[in-house]
C-alpha positions as CSV (number, residue, x, y, z in Angstrom):
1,X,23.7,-23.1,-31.2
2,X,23.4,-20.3,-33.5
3,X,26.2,-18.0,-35.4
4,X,25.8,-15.0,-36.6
5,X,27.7,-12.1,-38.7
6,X,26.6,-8.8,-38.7
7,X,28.3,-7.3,-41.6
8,X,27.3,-3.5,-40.9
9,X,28.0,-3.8,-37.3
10,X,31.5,-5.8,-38.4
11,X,31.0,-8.3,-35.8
12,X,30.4,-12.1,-35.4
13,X,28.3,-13.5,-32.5
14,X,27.7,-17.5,-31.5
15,X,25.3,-18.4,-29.3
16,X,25.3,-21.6,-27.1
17,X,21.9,-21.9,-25.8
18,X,19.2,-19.1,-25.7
19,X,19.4,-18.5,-21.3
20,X,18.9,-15.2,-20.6
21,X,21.9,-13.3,-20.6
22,X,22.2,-11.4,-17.4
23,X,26.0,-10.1,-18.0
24,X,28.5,-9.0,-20.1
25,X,32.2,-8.8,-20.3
26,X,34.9,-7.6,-22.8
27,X,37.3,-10.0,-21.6
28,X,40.0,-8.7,-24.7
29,X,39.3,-5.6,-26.9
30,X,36.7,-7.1,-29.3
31,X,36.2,-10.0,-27.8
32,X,32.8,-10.1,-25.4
33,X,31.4,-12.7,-23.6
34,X,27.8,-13.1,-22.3
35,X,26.9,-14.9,-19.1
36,X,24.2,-16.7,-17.7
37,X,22.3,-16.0,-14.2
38,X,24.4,-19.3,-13.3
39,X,27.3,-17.2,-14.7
40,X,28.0,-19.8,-17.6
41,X,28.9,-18.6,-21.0
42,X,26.3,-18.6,-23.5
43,X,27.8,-16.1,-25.8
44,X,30.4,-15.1,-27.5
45,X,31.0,-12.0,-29.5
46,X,33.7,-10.6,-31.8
47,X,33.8,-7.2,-33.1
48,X,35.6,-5.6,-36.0
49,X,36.4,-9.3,-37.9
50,X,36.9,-7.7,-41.1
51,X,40.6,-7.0,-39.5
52,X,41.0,-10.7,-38.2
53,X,39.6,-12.6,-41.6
54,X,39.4,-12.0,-44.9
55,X,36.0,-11.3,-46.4
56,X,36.1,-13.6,-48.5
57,X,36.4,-16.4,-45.6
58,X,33.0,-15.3,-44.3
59,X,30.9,-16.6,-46.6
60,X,31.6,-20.3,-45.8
61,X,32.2,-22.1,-42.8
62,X,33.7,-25.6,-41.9
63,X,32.5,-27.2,-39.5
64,X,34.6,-30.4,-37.5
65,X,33.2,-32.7,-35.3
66,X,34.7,-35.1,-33.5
């Protein structure tokens, strides 16, 4: 799994596995998902975060397991 923020872009992406991604669908505004040839999710992407988290928020991440 990777995440990623692209702060010139103003989007965050996290990927599941590294498939190929054959599709993609903006299932919300902002909010695209990437699909395997199986059509499984392997991607997730959010556009313009700076309006749905505080800068300040991006520069750490917690991380729970369970």
């Amino acid at each position: 799994m990777r995440l990623r923020i692209d702060k010139k872009d103003d989007a965050l992406y996290f990927r599941l596995d590294e498939s190929a991604i054959v599709e993609s669908e903006e299932v919300q505004p902002g909010v695209i998902l990437d699909f395997d040839k199986e059509g499984r999710v392997v991607g997730v992407e959010f556009l313009g975060i700076k309006a749905r988290i505080p800068e300040e928020e991006l520069t750490s991440f917690q991380f729970q397991t369970g």
